[in-house]
C-alpha positions in Angstrom: -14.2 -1.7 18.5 -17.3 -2.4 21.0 -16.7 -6.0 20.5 -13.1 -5.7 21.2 -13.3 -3.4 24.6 -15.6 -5.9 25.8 -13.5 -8.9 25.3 -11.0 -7.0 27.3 -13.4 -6.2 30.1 -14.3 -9.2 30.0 -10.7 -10.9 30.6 -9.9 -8.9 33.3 -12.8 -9.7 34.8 -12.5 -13.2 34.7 -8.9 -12.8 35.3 -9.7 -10.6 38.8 -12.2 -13.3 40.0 -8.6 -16.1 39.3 -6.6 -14.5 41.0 -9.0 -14.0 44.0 -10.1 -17.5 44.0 -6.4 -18.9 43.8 -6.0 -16.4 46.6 -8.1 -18.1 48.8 -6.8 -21.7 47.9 -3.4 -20.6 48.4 -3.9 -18.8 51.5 -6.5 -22.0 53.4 -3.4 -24.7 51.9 -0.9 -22.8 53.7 -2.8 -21.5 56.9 -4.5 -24.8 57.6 -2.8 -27.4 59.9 -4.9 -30.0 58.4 -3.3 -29.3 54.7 -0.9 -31.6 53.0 1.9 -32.6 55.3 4.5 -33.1 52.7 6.4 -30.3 50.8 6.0 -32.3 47.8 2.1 -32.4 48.5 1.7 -29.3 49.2 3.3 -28.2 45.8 1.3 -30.2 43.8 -1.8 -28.8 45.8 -0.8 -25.6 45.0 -0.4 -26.8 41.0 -4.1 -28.0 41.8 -5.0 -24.7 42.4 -3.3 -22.6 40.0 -5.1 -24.9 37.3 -8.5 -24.8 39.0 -8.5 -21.5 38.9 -7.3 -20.8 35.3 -9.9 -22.5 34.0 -11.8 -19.6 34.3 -9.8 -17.7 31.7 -11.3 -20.1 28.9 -14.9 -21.2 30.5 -16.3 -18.9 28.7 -15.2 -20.2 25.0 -15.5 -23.9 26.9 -17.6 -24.2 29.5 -18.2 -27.7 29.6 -15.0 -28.6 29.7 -13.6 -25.9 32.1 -15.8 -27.0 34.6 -14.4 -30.8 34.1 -10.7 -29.6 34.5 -11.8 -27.7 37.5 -13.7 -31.0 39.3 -10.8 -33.0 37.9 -8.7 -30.8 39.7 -10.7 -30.4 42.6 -10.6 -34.2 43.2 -7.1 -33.9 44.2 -7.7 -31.2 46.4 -10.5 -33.0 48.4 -7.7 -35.6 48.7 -4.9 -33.5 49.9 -7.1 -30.7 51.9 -10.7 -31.9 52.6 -11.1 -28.5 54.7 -11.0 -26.1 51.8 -14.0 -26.9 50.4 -15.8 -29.4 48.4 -13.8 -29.9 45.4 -11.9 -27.0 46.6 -13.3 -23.7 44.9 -15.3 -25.5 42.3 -18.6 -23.7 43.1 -17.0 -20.6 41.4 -16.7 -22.1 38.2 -20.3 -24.0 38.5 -21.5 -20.5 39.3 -20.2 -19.1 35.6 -21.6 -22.7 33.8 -24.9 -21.6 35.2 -24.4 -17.9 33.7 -23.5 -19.5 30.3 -25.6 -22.3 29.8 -29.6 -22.5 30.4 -30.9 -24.8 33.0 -31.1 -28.2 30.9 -27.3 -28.1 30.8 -26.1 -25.9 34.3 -28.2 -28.5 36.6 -27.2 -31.9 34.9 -23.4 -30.5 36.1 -25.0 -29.2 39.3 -26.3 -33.1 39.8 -23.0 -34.7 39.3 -21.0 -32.1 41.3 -23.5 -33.1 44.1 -23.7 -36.4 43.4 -20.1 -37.5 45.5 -21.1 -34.9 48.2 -21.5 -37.8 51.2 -18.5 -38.4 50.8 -18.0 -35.5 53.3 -19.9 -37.9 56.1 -16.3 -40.2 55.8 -13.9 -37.0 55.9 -15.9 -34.3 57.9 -19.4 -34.8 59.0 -22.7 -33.2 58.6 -21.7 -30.0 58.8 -19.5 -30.4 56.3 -21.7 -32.0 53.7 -24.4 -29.0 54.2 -21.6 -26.3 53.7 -20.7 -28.4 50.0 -24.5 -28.6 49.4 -24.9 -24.8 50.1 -22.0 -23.5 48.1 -22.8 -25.5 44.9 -26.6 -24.3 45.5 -25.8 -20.9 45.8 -23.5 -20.7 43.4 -25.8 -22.7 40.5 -28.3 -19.9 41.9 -26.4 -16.8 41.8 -25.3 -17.7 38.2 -29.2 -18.6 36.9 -30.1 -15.6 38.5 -27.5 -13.4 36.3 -28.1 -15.6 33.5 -31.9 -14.7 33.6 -30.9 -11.0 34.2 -29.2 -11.1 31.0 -31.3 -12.2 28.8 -34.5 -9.9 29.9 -31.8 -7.1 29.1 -31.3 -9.0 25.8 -34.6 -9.1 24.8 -35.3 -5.3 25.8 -32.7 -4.6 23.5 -34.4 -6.3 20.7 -37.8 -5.1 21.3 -36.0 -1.3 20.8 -33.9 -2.0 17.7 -37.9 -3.7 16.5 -39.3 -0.1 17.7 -36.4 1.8 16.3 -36.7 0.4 13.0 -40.5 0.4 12.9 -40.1 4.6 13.3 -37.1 4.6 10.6 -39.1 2.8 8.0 -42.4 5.4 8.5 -40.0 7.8 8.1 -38.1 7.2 5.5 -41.7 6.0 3.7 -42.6 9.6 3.4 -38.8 10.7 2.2 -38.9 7.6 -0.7 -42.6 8.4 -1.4 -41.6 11.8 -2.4 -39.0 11.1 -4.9 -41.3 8.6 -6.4 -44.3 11.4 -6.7 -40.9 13.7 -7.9 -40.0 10.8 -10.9 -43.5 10.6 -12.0 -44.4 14.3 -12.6 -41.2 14.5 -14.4 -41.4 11.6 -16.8 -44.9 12.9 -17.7 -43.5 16.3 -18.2 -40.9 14.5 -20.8 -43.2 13.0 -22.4 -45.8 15.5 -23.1 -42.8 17.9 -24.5 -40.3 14.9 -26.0 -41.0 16.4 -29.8 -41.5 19.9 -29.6 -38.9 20.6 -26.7 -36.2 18.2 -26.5 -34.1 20.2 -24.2 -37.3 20.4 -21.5 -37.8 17.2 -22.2 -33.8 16.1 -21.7 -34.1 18.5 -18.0 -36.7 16.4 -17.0 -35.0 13.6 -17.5 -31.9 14.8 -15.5 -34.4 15.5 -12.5 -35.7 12.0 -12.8 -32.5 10.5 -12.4 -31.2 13.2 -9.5 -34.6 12.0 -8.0 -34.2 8.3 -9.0 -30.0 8.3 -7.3 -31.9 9.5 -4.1 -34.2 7.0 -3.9 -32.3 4.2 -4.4 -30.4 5.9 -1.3 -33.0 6.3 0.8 -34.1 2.2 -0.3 -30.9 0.7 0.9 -31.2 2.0 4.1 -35.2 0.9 4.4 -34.5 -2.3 3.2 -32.5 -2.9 6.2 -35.5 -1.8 8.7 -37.8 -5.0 9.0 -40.6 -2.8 8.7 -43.8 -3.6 10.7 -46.5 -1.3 9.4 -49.3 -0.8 12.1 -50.8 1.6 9.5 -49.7 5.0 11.3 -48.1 8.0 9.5 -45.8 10.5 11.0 -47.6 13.8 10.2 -45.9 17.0 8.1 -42.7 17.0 6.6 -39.6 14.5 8.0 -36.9 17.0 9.7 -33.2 17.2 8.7 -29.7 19.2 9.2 -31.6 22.4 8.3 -33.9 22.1 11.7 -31.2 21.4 14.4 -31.1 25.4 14.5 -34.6 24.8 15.6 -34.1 22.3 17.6 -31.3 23.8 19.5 -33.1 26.9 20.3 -36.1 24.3 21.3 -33.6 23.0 23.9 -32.2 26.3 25.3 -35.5 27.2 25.9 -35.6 24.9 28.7 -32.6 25.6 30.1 -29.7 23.5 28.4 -27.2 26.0 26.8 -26.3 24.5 23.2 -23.7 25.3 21.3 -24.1 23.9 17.5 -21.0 23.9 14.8 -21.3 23.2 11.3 -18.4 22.3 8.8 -19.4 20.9 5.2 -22.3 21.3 3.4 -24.5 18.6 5.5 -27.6 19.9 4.1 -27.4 18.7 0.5 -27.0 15.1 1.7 -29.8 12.4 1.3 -33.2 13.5 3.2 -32.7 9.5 4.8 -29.3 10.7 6.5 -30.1 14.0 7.2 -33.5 12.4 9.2 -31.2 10.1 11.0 -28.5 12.5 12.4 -31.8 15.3 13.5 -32.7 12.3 15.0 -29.7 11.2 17.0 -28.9 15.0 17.7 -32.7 15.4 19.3 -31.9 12.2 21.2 -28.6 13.2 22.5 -30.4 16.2 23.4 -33.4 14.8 25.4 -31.0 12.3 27.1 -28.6 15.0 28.5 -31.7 17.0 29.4 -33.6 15.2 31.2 -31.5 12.0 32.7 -28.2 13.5 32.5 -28.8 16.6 34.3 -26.6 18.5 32.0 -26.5 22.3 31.8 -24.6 22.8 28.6 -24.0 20.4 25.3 -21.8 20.9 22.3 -22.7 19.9 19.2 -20.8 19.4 16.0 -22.1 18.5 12.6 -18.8 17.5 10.5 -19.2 16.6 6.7 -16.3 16.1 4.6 -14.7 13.0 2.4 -18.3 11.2 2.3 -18.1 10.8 5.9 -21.1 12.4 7.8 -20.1 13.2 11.8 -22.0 13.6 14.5 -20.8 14.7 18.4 -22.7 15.4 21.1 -21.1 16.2 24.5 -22.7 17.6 27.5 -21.4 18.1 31.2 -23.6 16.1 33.2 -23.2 12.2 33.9 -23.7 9.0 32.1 -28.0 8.4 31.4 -29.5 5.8 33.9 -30.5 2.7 32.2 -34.3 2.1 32.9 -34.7 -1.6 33.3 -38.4 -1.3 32.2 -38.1 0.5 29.0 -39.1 -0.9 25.8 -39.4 2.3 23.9 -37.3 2.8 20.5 -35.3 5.5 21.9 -31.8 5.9 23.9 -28.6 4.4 23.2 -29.7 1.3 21.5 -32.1 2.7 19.3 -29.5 6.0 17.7 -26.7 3.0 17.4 -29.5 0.9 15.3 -30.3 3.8 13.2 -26.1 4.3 12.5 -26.0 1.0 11.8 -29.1 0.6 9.4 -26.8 3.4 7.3 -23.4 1.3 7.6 -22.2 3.6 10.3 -21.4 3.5 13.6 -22.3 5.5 17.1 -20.5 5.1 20.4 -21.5 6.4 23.5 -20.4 7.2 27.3 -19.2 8.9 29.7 -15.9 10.8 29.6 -12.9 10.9 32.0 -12.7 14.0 32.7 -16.3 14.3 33.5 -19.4 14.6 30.6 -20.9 12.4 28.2 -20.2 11.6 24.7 -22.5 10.7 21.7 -20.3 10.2 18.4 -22.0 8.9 15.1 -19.8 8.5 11.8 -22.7 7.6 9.0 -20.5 7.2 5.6 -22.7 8.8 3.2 -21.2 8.1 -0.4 -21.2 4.3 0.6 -24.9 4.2 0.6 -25.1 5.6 -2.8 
């Protein structure tokens, strides 16, 4: 779904930026004295255009070759109207090869788009020639720059999903070690009682394999993590569904006004799940608290047909992203823990005002 609405944004904005570029062609062909002096020339100028321009509704699958439709087509601009531009508006799509494509490959086509620039000394002059020189510079520049942007936010991103799934696999160490410690009292229970009590021995059993089930649970979802032990512990027992009560009142007494729901028994679910959703429920919490300026939140806590459900909303605005943060927590790092349990979490702001965090973990497929 995330992947989808993107793509869409995504269109339209490279479908805005068309339309404004073919805009300005169409408006300098027909404005300009010095433009094509034929109707038939100033139709296929226009056709010029239109193509130049829609190559920016593919670049992104393409970009090599988008940017050789758009010189190709800016070749017969230069020839039938020298004074919109070198190439005509090919500096927007260089721009968006320098956003997709690291330097190795944006400023070998930066070199050949410069390359036939004094030819500008035969049609125009110098001023000309610096004015192409500029635009292709500033464009390769403004799209480096954005490049670079994105992939400092990139690697921000990784460094929390790294953090995120450091703190789930400490966490869930303690939850698996427990059920471990549970399975091995138990089978030396069954043993020590296997003649003289067979039905003791045949309830221990039972409890080994309640307590095996969960484990396996609780090693699906740890398997996933990429642990990096750095030999830290979290201290006392992990929380879960039971201490959101706690947790709320926590909250209210610092001035947030929480409202929590329950529907379905959430609290006999896996101590793995039930440590995830406390922990996206704290972190919707803190966010709406303390960047969000919120003064009331909602919570629901929804379990029925396997399905564990999770929603957050508060009344204050959208977080701000903090460039600098490399911490496992925020947005990136509850959607890494929904994921590492095959569920999903979206987040943001609402149209009537608010923000909403809403997790679905399916619980009975991680069994």
């Amino acid at each position: 779904m995330r992947c989808a609405s993107r793509s869409r944004f995504l269109l339209l904005l490279d479908g805005g930026i068309a339309t404004v570029s073919l805009a300005v062609c169409l408006l300098a062909l027909l404005a300009s004295d010095a433009g094509p002096d034929t109707s038939g020339a100033t139709a296929v100028a226009v056709g010029l255009a239109v193509a130049q321009a829609g190559c920016l509704l593919w670049i992104r699958r393409h970009p090599g070759y988008a940017l050789g439709v758009a010189a190709l087509a800016g070749v017969g601009l230069e020839a039938l109207c020298p004074q919109l531009g070198w190439l005509g508006l090919v500096a927007v799509p260089m721009a968006y090869v320098a956003r997709l494509r690291p330097p190795r490959y944006s400023l070998v086509a930066l070199g050949l788009l410069l390359a036939p620039t004094p030819w500008k000394l035969v049609t125009g002059g110098w001023r000309d020639l610096l004015l192409a020189v500029t635009a292709l510079g500033l464009s390769w520049t403004l799209g480096e720059l954005q490049r670079g942007q994105a992939q400092r936010r990139g690697e921000r991103e990784r460094q929390v999903r790294a953090a995120e799934r450091e703190r789930i696999s400490r966490e869930l160490h303690d939850v698996v070690a427990h059920h471990v410690a549970v399975i091995a009292v138990q089978a030396a229970a069954a043993e020590d009682v296997f003649d003289e009590q067979p039905e003791q021995a045949r309830a221990a059993l039972a409890a080994i394999d309640t307590a095996a089930r969960s484990a396996l649970t609780e090693l699906r979802a740890m398997l996933h993590a990429l642990a990096l032990d750095d030999g830290s512990e979290p201290d006392g027992p992990q929380p879960g569904l039971a201490q959101l009560d706690a947790l709320a009142d926590a909250v209210r007494a610092v001035g947030l006004r929480v409202t929590l729901r329950r529907d379905g028994d959430g609290e006999a679910l896996p101590s793995g799940v039930q440590l995830s959703a406390y922990r996206i429920v704290q972190e919707s919490l803190t966010n709406a608290l303390r960047h969000g300026h919120a003064t009331r939140a909602d919570v629901d806590v929804d379990y029925r047909d396997g399905v564990l459900r999770l929603e957050v909303v508060n009344d204050g605005p959208a977080p701000a992203r903090r460039p600098g943060t490399t911490t496992g927590r925020g947005i990136v790092g509850m959607r890494e823990r929904a994921r590492l349990l095959g569920g999903t979490l979206d987040a943001g702001p609402l149209p009537a005002g608010g923000f909403r965090v809403h997790a679905r973990l399916p619980v009975e497929a991680a069994r």
